[in-house]
DRENPA-3360 file (N, C-alpha, C; in nm, 2 decimals, always signed):
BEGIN
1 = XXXXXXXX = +1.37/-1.18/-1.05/+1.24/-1.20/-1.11/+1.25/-1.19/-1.26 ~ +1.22/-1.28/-1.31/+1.20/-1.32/-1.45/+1.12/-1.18/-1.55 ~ +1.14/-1.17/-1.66/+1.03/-1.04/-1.73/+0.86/-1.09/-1.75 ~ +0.88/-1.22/-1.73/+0.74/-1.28/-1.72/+0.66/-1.29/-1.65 ~ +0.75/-1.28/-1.52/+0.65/-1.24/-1.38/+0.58/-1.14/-1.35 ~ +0.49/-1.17/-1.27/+0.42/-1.02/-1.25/+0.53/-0.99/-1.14 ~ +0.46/-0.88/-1.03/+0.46/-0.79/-0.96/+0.31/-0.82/-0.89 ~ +0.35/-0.78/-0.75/+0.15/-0.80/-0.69/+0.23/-0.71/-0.58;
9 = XXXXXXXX = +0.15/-0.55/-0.63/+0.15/-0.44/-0.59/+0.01/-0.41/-0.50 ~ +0.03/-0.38/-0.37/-0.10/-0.40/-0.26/-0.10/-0.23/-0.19 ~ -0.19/-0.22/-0.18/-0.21/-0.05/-0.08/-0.30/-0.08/+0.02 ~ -0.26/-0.07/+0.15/-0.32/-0.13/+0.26/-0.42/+0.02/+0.30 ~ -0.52/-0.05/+0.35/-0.59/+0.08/+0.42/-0.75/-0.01/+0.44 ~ -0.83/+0.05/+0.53/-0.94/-0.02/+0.52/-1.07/+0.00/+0.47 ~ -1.16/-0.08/+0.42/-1.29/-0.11/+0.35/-1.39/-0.02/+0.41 ~ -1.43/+0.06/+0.30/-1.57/+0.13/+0.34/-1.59/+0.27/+0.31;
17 = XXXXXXXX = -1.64/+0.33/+0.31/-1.70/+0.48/+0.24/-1.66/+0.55/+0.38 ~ -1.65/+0.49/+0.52/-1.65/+0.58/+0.66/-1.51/+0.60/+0.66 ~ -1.38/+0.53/+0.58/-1.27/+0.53/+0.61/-1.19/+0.59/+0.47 ~ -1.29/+0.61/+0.41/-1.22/+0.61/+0.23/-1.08/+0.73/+0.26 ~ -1.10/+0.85/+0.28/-1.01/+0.95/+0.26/-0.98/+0.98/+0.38 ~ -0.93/+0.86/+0.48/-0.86/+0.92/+0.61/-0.72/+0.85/+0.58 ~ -0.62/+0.89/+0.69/-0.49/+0.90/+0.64/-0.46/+0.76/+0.72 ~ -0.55/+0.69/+0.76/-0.48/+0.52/+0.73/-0.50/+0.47/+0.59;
25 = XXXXXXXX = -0.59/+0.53/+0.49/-0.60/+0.43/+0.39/-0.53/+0.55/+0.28 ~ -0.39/+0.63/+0.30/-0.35/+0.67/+0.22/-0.28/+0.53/+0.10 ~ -0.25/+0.45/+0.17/-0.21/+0.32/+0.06/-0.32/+0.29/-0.05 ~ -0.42/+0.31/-0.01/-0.55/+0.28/-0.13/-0.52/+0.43/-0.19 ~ -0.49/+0.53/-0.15/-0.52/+0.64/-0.21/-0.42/+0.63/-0.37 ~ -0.30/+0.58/-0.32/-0.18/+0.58/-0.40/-0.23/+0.47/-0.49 ~ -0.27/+0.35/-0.47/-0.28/+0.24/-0.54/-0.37/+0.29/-0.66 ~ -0.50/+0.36/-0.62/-0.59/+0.41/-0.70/-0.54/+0.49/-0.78;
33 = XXXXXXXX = -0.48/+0.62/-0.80/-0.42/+0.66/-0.86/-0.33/+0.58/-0.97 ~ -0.24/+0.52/-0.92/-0.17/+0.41/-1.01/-0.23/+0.36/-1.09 ~ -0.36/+0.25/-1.08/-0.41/+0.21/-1.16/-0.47/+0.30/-1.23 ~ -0.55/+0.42/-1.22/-0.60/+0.53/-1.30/-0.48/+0.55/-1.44 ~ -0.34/+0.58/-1.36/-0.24/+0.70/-1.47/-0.21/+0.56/-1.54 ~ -0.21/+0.44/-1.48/-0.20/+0.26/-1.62/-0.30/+0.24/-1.68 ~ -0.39/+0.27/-1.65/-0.54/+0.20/-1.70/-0.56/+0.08/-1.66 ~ -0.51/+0.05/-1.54/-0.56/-0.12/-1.48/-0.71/-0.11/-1.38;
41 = XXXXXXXX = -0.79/-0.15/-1.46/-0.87/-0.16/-1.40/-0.90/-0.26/-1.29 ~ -0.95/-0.21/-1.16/-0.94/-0.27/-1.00/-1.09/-0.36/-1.06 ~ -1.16/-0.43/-1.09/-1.27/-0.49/-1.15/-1.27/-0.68/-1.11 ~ -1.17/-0.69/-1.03/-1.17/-0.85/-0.98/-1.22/-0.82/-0.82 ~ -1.29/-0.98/-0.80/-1.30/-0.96/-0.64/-1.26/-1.07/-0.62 ~ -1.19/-1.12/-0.56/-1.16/-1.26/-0.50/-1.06/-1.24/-0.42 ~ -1.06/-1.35/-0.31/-0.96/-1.35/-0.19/-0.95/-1.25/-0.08 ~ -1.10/-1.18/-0.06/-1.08/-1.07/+0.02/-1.02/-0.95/-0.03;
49 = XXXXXXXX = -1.01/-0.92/-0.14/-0.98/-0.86/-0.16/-1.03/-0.77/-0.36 ~ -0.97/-0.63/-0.39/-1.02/-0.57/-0.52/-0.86/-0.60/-0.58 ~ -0.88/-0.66/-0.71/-0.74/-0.61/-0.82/-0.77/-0.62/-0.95 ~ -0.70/-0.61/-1.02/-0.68/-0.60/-1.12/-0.51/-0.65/-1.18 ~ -0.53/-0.67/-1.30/-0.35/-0.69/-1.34/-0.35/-0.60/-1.53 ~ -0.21/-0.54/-1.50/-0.19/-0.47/-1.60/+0.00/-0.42/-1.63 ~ +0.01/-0.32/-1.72/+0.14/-0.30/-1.69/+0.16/-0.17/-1.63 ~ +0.30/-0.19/-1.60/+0.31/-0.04/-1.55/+0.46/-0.04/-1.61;
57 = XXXXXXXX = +0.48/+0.07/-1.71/+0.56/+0.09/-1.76/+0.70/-0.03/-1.81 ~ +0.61/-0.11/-1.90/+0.58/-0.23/-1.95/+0.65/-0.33/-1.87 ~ +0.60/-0.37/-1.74/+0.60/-0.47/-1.66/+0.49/-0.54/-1.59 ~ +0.46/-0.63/-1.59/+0.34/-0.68/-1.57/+0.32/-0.71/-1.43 ~ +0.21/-0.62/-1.37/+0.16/-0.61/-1.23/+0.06/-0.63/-1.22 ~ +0.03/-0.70/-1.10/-0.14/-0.72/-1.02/-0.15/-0.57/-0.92 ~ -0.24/-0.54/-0.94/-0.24/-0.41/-0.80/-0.35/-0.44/-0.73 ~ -0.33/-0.45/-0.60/-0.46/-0.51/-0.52/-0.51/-0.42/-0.40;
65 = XXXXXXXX = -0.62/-0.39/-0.31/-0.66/-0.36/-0.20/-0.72/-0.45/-0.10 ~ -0.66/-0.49/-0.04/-0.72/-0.61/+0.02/-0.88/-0.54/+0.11 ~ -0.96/-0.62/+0.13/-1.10/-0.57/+0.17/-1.12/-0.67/+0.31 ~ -1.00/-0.68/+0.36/-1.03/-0.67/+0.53/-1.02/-0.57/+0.58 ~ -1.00/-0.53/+0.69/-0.96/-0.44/+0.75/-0.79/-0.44/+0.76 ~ -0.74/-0.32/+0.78/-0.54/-0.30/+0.76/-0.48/-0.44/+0.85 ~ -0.54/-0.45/+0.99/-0.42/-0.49/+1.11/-0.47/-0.66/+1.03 ~ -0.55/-0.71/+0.95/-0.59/-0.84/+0.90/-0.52/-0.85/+0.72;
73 = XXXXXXXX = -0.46/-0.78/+0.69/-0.44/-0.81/+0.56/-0.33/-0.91/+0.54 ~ -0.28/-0.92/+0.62/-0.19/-1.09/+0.53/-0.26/-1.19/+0.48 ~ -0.36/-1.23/+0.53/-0.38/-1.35/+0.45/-0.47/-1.35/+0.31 ~ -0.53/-1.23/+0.28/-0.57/-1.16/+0.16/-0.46/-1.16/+0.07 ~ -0.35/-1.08/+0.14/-0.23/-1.06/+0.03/-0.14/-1.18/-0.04 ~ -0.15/-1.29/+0.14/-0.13/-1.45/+0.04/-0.18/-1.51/-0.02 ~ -0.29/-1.47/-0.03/-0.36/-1.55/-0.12/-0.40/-1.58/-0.26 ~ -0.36/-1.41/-0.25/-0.34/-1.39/-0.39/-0.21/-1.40/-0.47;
81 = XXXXXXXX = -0.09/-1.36/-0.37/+0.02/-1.43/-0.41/+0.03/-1.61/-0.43 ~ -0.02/-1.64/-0.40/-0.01/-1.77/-0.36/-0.10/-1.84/-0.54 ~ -0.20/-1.74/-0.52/-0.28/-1.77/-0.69/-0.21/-1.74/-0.76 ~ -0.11/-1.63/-0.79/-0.05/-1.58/-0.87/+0.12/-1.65/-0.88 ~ +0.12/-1.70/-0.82/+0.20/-1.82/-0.79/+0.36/-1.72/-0.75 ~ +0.38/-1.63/-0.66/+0.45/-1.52/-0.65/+0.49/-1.54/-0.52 ~ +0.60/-1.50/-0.46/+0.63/-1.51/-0.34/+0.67/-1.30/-0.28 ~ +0.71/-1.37/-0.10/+0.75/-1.24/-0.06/+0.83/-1.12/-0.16;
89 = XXXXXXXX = +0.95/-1.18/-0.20/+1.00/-1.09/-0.30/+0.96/-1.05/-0.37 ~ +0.86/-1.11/-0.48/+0.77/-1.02/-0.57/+0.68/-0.93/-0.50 ~ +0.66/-0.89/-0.40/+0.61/-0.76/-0.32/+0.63/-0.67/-0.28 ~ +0.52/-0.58/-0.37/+0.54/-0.46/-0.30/+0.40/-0.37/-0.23 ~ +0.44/-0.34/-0.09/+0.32/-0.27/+0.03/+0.33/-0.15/+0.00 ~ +0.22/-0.07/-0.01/+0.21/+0.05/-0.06/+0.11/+0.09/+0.16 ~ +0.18/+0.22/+0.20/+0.10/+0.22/+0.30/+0.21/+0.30/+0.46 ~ +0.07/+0.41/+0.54/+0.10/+0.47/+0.59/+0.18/+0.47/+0.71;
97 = XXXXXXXX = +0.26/+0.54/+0.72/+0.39/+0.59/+0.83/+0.38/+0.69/+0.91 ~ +0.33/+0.67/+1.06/+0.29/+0.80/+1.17/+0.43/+0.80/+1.20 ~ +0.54/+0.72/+1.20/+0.71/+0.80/+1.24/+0.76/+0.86/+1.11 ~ +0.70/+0.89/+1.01/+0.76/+1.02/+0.92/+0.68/+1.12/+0.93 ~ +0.74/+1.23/+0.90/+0.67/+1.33/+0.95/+0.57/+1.36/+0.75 ~ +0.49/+1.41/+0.78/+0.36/+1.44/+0.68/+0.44/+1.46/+0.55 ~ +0.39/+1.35/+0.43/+0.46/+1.44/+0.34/+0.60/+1.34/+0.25 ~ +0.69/+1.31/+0.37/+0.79/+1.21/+0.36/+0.77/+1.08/+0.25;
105 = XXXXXXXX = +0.81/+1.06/+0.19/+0.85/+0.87/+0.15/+0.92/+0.84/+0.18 ~ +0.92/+0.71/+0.19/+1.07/+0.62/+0.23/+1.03/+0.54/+0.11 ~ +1.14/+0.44/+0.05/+1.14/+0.29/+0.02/+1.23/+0.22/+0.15 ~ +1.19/+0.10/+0.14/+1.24/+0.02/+0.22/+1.23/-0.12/+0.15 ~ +1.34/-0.19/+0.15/+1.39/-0.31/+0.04/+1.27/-0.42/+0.15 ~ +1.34/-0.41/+0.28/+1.30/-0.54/+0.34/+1.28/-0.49/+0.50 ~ +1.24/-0.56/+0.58/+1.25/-0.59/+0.73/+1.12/-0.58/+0.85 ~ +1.14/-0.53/+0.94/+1.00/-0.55/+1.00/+0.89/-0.42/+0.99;
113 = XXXXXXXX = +0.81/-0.51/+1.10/+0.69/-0.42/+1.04/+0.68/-0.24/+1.08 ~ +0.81/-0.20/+1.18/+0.82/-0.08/+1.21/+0.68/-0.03/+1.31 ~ +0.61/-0.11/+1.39/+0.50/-0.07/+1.44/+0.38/-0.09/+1.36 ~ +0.37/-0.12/+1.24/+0.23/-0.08/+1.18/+0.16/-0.23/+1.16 ~ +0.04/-0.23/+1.25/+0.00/-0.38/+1.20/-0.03/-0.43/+1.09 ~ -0.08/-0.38/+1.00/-0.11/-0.42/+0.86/+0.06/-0.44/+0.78 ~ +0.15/-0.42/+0.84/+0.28/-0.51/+0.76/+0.35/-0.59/+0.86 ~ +0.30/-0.53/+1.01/+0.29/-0.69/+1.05/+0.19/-0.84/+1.00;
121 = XXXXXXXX = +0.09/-0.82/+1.02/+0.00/-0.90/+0.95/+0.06/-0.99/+0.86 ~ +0.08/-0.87/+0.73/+0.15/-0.95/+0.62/+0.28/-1.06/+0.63 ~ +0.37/-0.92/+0.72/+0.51/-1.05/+0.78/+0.45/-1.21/+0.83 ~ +0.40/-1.18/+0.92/+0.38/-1.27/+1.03/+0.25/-1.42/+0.91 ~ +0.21/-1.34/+0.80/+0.12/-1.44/+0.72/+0.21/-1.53/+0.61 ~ +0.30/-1.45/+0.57/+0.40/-1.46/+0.48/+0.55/-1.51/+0.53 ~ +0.53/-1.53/+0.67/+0.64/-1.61/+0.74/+0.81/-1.51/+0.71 ~ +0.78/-1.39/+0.63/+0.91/-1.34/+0.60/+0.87/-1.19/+0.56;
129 = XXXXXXXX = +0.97/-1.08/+0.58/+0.96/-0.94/+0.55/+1.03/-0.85/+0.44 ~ +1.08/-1.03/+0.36/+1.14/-0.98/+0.25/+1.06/-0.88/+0.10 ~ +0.96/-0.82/+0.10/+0.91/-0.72/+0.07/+0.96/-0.61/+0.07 ~ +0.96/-0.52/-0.07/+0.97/-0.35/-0.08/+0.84/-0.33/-0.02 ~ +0.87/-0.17/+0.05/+0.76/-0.11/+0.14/+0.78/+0.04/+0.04 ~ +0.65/+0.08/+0.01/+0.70/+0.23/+0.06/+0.55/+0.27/+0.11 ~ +0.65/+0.35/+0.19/+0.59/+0.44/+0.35/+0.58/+0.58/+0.34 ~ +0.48/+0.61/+0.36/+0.41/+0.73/+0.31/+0.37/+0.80/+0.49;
137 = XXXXXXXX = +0.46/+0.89/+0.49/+0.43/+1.00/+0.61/+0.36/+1.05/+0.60 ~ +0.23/+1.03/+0.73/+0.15/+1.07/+0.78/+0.10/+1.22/+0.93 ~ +0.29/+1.14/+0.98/+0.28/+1.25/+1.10/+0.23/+1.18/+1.19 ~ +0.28/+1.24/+1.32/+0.21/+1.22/+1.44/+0.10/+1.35/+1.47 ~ +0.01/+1.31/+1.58/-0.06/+1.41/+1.59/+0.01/+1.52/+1.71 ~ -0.01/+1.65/+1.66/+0.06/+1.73/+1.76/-0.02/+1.79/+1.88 ~ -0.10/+1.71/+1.91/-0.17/+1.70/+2.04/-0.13/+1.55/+2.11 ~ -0.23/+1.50/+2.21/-0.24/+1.39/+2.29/-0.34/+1.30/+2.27;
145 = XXXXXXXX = -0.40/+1.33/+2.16/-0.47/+1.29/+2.08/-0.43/+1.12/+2.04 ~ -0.56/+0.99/+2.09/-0.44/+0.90/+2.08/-0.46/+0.90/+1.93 ~ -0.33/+0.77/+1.90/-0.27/+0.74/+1.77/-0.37/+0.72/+1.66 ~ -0.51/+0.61/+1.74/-0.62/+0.51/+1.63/-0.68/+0.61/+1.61 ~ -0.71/+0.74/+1.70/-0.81/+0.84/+1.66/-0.74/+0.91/+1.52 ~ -0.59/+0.95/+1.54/-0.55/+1.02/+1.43/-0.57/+0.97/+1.32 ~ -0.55/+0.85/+1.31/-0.46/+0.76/+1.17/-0.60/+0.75/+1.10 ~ -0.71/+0.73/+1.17/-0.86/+0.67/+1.12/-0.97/+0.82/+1.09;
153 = XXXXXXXX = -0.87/+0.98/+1.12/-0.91/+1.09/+1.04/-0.85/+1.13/+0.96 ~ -1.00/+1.23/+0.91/-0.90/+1.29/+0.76/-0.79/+1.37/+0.79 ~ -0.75/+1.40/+0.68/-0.62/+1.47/+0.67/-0.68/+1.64/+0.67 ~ -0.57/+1.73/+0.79/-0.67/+1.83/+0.79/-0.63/+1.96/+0.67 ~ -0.67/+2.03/+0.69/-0.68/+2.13/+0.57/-0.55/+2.18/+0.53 ~ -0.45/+2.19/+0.61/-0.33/+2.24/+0.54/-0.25/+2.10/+0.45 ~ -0.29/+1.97/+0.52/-0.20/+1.86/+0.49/-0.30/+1.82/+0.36 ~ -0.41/+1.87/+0.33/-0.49/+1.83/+0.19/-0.45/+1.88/+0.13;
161 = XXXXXXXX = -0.40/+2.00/+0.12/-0.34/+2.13/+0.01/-0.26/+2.03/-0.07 ~ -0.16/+1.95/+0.01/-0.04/+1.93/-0.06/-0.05/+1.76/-0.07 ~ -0.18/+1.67/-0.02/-0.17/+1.54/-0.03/-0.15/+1.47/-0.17 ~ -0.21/+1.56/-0.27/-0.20/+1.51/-0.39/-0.08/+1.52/-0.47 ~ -0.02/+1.58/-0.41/+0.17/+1.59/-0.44/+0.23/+1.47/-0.42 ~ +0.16/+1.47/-0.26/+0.25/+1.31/-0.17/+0.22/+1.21/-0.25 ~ +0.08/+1.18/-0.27/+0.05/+1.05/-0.38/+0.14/+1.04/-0.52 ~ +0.13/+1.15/-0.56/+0.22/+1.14/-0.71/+0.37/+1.09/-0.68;
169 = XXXXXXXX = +0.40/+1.19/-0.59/+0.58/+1.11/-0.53/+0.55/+0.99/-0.46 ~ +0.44/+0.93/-0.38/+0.41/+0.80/-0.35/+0.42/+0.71/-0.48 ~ +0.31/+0.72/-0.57/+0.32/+0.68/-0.72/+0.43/+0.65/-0.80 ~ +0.54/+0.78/-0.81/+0.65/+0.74/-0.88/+0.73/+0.65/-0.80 ~ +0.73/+0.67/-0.68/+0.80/+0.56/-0.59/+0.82/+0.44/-0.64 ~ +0.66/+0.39/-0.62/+0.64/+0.27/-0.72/+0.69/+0.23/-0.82 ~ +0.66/+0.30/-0.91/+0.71/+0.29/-1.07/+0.83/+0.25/-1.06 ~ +0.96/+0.36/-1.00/+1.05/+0.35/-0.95/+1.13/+0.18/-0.93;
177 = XXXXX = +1.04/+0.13/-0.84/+1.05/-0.04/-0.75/+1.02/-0.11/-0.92 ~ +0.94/-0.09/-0.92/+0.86/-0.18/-1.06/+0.99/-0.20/-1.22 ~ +1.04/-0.10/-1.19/+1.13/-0.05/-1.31/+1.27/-0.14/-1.26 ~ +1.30/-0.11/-1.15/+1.42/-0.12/-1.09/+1.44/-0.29/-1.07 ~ +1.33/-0.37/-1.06/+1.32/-0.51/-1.04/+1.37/-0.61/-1.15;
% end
């Protein structure tokens, strides 16, 4: 990628005040933050989606939340790639992981969606999985509790203590990707 390219940085999670701070939309959590510690203001609406473009540690990025719901975000995220005239590679998915245990990051350069529909979505809209990921552990629930119930509640009191840690190490992750490209 060229120094003149952007970056179209996305944090998956879903639309609405009922879902804001549950631990499927920890990817908005991280994205929000990011644009706060840059000063990119999220102030565009188009294509289904909130962004803004700005730098981040002087590289020029779009940061977006798409405003479908998670298991529907590809074609929000192409779209805007597609305006931005950017492909798979210039992407990077910010967004939650129930096979890491709470707490966890990964980066991941490229590949499938690992179970989670919202980066299948994207694969399957984007025809390729050549995207950085980073995957932010969530945990499984230690009950029998199913999965949609967990992922679509908050985070409970001992895993809030320390969520705003996760996001900062989610956060530098990024920076991390952004730097390293």
């Amino acid at each position: 990628m060229s120094e003149r390219s952007f970056q179209l940085i996305v944090g998956l999670g879903n639309p609405g005040k009922a879902y804001q701070f549950t631990r499927h939309n920890v990817g908005f959590m991280v994205l929000d933050r990011l644009a706060h510690r840059h000063r990119i203001f999220l102030d565009k609406r188009r294509f289904e989606s909130i962004f803004g473009a700005g730098r981040v540690n002087g590289r020029s990025v779009i940061l977006a939340k798409p405003m479908t719901f998670m298991n529907l975000s590809g074609p929000a995220v192409r779209d805007l790639a597609h305006f931005f005239n950017l492909n798979a590679k210039d992407l990077v998915v910010i967004h939650d992981d129930i096979d890491l245990v709470f707490g966890e990051i990964r980066i991941k350069r490229k590949g499938g969606a690992g179970g989670h529909n919202g980066v299948k979505s994207v694969i399957e809209t984007f025809r390729s999985g050549a995207f950085a990921r980073v995957r932010i552990g969530i945990g499984r629930p230690d009950t029998k509790q199913e999965v949609k119930g967990y992922v679509l509640n908050r985070f409970d009191a001992q895993q809030q203590a320390v969520l705003d840690d996760v996001i900062t190490l989610a956060q530098d992750a990024v920076e991390t990707i952004v730097l390293k490209r």
